[in-house]
TIVO-2410 file (N, C-alpha, C; in nm, 3 decimals):
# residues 116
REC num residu      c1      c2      c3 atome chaine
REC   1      X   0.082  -0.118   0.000     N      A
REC   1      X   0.000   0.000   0.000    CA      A
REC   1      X   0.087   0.124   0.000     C      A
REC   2      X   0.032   0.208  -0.034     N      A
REC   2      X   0.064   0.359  -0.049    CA      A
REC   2      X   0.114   0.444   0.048     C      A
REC   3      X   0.174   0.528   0.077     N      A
REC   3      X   0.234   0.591   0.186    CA      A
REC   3      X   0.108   0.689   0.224     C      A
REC   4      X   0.034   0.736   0.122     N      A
REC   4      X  -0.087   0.784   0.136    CA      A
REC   4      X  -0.151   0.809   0.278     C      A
REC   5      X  -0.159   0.645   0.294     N      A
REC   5      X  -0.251   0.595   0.414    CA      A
REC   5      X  -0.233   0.653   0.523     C      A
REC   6      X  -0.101   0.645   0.562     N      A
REC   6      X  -0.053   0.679   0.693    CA      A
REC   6      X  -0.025   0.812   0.714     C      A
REC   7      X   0.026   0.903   0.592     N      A
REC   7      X  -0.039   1.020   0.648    CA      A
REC   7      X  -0.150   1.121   0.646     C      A
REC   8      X  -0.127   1.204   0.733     N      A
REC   8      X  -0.243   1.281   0.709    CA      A
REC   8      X  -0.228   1.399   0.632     C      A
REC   9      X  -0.279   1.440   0.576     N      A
REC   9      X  -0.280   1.562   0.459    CA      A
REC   9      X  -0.300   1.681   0.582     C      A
REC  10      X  -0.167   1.754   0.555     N      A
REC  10      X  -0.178   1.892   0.589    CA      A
REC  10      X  -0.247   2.000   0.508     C      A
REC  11      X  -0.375   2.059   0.591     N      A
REC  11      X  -0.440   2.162   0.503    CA      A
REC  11      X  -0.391   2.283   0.549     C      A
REC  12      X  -0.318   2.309   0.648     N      A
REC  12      X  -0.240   2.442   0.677    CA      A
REC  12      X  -0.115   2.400   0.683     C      A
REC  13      X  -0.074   2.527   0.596     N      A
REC  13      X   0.068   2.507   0.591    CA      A
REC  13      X   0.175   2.548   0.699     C      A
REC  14      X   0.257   2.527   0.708     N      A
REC  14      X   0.301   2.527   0.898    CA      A
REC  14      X   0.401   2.687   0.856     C      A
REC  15      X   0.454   2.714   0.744     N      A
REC  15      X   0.480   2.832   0.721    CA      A
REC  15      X   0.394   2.968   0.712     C      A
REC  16      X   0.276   2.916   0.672     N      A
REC  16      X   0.214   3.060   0.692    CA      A
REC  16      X   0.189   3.154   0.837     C      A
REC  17      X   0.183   3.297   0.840     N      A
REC  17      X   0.187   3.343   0.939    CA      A
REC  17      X   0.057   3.341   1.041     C      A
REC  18      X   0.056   3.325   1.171     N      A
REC  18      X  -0.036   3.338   1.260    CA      A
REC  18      X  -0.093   3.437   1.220     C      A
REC  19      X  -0.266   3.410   1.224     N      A
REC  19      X  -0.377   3.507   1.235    CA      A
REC  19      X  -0.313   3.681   1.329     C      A
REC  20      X  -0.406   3.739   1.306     N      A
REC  20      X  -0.352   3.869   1.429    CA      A
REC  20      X  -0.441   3.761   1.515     C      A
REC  21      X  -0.401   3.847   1.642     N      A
REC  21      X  -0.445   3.821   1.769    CA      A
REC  21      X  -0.526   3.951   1.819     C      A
REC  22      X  -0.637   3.907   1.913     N      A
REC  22      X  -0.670   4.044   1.974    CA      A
REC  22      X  -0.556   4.126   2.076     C      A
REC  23      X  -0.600   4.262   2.048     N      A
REC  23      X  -0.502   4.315   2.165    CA      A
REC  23      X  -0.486   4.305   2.297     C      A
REC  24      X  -0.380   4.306   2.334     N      A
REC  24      X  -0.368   4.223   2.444    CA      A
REC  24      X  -0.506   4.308   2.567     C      A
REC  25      X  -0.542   4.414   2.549     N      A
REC  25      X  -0.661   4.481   2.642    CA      A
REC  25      X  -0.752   4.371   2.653     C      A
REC  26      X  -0.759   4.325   2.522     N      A
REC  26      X  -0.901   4.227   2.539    CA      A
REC  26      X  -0.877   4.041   2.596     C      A
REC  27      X  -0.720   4.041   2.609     N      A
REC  27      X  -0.713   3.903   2.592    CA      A
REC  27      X  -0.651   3.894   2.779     C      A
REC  28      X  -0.640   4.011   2.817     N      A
REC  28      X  -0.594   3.950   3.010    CA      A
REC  28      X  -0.728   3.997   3.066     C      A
REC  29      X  -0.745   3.910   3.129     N      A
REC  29      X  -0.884   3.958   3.262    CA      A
REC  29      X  -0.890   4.055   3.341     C      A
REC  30      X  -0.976   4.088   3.352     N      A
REC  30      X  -1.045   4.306   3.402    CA      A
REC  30      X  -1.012   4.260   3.534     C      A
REC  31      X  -1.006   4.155   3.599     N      A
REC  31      X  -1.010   4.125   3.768    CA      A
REC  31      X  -0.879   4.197   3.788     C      A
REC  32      X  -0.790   4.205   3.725     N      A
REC  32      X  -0.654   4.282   3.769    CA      A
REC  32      X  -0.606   4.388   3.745     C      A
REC  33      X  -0.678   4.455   3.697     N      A
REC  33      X  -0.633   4.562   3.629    CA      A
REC  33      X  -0.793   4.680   3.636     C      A
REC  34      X  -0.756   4.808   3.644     N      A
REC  34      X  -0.856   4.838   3.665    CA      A
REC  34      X  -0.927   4.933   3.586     C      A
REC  35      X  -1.039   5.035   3.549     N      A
REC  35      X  -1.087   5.018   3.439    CA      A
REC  35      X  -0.963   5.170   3.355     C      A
REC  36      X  -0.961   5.277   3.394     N      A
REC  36      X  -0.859   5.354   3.376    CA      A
REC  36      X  -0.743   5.294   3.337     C      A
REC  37      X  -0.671   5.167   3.344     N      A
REC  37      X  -0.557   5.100   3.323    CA      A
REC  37      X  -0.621   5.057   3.165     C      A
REC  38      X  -0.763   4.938   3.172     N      A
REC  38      X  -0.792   4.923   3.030    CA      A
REC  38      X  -0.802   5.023   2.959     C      A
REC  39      X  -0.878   5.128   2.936     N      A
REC  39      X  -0.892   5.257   2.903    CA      A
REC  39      X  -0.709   5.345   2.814     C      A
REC  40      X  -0.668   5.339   2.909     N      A
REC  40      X  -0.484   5.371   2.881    CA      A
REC  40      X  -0.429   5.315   2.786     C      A
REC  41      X  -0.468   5.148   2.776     N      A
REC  41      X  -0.408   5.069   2.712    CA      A
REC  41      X  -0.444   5.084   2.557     C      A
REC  42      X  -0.622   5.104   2.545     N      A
REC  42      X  -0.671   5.136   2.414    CA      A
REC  42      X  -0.597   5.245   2.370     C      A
REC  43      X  -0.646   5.328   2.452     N      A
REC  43      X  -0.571   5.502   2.343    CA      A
REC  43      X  -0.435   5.567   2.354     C      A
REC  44      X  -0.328   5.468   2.362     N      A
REC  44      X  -0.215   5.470   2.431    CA      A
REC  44      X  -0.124   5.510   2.249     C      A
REC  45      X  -0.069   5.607   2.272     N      A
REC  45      X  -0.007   5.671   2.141    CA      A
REC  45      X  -0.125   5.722   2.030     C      A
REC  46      X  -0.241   5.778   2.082     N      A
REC  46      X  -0.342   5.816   1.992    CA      A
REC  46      X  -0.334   5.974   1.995     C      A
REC  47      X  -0.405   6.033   1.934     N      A
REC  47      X  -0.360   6.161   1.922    CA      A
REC  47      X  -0.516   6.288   2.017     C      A
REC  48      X  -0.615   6.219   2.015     N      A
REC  48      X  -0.759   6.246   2.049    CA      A
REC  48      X  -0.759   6.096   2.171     C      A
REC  49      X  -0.778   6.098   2.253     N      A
REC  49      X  -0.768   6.002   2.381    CA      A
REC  49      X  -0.898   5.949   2.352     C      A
REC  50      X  -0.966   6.033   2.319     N      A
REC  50      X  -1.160   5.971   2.320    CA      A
REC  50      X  -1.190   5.936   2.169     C      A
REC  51      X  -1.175   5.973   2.076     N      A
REC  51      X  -1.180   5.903   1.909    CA      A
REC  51      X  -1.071   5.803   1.906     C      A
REC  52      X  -1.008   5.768   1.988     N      A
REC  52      X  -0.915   5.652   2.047    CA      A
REC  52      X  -0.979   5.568   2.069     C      A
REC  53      X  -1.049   5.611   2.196     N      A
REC  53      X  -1.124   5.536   2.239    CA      A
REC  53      X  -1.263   5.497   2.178     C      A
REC  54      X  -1.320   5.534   2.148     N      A
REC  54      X  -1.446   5.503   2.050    CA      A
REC  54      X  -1.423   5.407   1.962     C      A
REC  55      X  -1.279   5.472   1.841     N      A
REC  55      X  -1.223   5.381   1.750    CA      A
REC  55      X  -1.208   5.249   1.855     C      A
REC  56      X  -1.198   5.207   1.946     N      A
REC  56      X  -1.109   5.047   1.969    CA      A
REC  56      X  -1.200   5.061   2.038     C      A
REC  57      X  -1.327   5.060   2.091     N      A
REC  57      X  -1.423   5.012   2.135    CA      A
REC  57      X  -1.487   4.956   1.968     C      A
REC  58      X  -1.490   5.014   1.907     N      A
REC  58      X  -1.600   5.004   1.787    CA      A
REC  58      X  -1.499   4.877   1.689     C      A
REC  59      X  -1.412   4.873   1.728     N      A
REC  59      X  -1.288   4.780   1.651    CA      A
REC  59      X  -1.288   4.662   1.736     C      A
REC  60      X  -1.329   4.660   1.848     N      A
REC  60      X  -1.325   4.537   1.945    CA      A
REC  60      X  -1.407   4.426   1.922     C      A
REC  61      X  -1.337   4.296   1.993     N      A
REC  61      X  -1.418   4.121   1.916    CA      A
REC  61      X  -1.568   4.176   2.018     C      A
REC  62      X  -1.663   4.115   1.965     N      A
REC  62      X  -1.785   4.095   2.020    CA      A
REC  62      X  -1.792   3.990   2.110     C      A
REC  63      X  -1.886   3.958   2.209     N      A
REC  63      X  -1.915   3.877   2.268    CA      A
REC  63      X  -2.037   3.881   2.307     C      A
REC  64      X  -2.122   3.758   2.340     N      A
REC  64      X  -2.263   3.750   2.339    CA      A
REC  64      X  -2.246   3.750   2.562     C      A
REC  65      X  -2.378   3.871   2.584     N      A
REC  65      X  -2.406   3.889   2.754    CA      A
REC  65      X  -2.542   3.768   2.767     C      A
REC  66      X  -2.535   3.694   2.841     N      A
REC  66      X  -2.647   3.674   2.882    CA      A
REC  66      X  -2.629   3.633   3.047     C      A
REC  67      X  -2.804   3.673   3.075     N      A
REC  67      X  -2.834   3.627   3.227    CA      A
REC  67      X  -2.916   3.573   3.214     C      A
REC  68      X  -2.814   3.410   3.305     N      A
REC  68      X  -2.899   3.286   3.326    CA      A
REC  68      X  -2.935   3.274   3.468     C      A
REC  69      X  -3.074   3.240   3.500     N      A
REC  69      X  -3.102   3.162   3.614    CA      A
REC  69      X  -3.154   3.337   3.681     C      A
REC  70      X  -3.230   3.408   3.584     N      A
REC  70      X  -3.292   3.551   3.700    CA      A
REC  70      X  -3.429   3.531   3.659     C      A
REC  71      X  -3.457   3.527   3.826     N      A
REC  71      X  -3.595   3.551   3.835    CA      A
REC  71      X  -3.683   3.668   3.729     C      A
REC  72      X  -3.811   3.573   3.658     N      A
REC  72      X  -3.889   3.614   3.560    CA      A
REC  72      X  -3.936   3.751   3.564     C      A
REC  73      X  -3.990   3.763   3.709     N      A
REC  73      X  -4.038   3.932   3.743    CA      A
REC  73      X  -3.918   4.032   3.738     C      A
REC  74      X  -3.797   4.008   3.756     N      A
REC  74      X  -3.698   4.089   3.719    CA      A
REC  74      X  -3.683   4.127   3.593     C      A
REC  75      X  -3.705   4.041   3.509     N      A
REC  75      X  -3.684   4.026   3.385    CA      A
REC  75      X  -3.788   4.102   3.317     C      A
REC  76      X  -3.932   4.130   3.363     N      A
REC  76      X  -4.025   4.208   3.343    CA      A
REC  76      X  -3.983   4.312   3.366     C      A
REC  77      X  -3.963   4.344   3.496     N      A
REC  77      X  -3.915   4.454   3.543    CA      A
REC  77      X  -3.782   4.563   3.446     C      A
REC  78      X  -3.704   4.469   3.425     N      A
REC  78      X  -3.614   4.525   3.313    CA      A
REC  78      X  -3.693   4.573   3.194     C      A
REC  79      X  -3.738   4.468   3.141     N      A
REC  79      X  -3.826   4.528   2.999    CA      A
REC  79      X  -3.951   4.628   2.979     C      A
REC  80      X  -4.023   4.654   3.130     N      A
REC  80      X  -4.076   4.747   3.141    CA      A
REC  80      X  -3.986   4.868   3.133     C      A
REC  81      X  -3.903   4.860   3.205     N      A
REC  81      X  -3.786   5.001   3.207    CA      A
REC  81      X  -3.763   5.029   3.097     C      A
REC  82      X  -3.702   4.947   2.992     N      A
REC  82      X  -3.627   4.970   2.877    CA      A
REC  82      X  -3.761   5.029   2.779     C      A
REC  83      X  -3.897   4.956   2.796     N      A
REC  83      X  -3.979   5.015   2.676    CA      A
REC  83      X  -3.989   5.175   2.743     C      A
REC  84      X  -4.011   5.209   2.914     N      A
REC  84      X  -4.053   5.341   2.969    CA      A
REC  84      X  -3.936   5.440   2.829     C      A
REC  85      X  -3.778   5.364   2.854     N      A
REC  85      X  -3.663   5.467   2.846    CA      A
REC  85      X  -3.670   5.480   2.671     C      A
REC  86      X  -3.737   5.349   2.580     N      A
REC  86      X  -3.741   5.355   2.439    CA      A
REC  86      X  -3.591   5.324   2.399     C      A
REC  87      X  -3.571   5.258   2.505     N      A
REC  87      X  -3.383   5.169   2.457    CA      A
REC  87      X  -3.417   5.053   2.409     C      A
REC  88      X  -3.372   4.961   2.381     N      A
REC  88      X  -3.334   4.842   2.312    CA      A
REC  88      X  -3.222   4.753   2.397     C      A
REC  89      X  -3.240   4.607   2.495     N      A
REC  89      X  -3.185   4.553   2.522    CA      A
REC  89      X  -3.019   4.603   2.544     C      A
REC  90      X  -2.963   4.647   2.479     N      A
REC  90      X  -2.784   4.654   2.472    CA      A
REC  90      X  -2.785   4.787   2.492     C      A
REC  91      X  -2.876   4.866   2.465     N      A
REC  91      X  -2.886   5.033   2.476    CA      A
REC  91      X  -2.866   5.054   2.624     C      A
REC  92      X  -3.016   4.937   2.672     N      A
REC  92      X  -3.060   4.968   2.838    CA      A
REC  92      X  -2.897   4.917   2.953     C      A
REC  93      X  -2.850   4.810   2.883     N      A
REC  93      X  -2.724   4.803   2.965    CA      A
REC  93      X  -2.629   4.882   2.935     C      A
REC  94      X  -2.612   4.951   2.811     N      A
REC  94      X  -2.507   5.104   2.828    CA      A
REC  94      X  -2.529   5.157   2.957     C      A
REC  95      X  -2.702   5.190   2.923     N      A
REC  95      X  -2.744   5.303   3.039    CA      A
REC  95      X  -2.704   5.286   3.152     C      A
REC  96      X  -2.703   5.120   3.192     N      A
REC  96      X  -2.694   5.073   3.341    CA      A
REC  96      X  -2.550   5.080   3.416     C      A
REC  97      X  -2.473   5.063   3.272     N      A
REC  97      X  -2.328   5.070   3.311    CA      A
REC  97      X  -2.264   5.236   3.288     C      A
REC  98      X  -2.331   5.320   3.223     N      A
REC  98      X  -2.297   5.495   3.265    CA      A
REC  98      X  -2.334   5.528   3.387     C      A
REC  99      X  -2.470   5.509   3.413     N      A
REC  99      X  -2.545   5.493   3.532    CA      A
REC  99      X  -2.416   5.502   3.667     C      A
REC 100      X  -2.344   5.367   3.618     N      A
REC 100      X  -2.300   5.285   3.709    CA      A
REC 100      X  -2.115   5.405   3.737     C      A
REC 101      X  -2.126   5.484   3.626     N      A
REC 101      X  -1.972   5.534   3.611    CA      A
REC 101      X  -1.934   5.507   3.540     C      A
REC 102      X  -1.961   5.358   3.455     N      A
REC 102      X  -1.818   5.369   3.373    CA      A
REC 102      X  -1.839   5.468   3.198     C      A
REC 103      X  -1.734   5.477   3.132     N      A
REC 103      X  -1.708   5.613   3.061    CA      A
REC 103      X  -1.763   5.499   2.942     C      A
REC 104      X  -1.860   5.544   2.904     N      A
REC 104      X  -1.913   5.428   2.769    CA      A
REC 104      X  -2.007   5.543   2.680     C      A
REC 105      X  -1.923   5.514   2.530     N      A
REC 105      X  -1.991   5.621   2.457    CA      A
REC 105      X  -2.132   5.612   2.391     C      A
REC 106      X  -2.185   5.657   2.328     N      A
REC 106      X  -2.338   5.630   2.295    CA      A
REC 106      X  -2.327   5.528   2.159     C      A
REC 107      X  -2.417   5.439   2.222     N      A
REC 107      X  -2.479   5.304   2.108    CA      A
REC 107      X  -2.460   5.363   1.966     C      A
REC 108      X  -2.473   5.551   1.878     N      A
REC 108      X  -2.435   5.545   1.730    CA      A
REC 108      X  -2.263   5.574   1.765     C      A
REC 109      X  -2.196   5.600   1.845     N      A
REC 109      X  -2.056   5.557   1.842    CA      A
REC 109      X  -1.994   5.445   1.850     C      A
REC 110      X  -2.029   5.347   1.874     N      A
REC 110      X  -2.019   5.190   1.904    CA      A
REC 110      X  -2.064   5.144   1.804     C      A
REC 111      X  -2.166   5.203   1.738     N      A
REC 111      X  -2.214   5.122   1.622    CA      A
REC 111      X  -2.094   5.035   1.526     C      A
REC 112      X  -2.072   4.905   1.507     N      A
REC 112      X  -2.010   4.822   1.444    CA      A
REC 112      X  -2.018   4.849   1.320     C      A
REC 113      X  -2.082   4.874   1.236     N      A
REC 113      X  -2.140   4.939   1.139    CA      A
REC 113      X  -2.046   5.014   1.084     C      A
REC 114      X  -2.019   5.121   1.182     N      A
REC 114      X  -1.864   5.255   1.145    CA      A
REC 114      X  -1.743   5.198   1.173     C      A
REC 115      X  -1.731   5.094   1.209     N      A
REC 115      X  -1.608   5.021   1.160    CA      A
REC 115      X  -1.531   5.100   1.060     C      A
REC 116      X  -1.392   5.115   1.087     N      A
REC 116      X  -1.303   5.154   0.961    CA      A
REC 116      X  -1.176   5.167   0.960     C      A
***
């Protein structure tokens, strides 16, 4: 038999170069570092600190939020709020997290969309 058999067909070639990687902001855990430190790291040699920042928020990997295991009437409770405020699910947790302090720009600056 054929030498075929025994191996396996390489479909990547071991010379080509590694994918990019995300920046490292997004790839160490927030537990250590604190949010002014992430913040630094995005707009760090930018010339506008905040179109820095917007840009690499709006350039950043996505990830899907969900909450599992909350009581149903909460969950009302949220969606009553959000129709009172006329936000949209991801809008109403901006709000919750400005609310909260942290420096988060408005849902048409984030828009993925203006990617560029």
């Amino acid at each position: 038999m054929g030498d075929y058999k025994t191996r396996k067909p390489k479909l990547i070639d071991l010379d080509t170069p590694k994918a990019k990687t995300a920046p490292e902001a997004a790839t160490e855990p927030t537990e250590r570092r604190s949010v002014e430190e992430i913040i630094s790291q995005l707009v760090q040699d930018r010339p506008s600190e905040y179109e820095a920042f917007v840009n690499a928020l709006r350039k950043a990997e996505r990830s899907n939020v969900s909450y599992s295991q909350v009581p149903i009437p909460i969950i009302e409770m949220m969606e009553a709020r959000q129709k009172e405020l006329g936000l949209q699910k991801k809008e109403y947790f901006y709000h919750l997290l400005r609310n909260d302090g942290l420096k988060i720009p408005s849902p048409k600056e984030l828009d993925a969309r203006n990617r560029g």
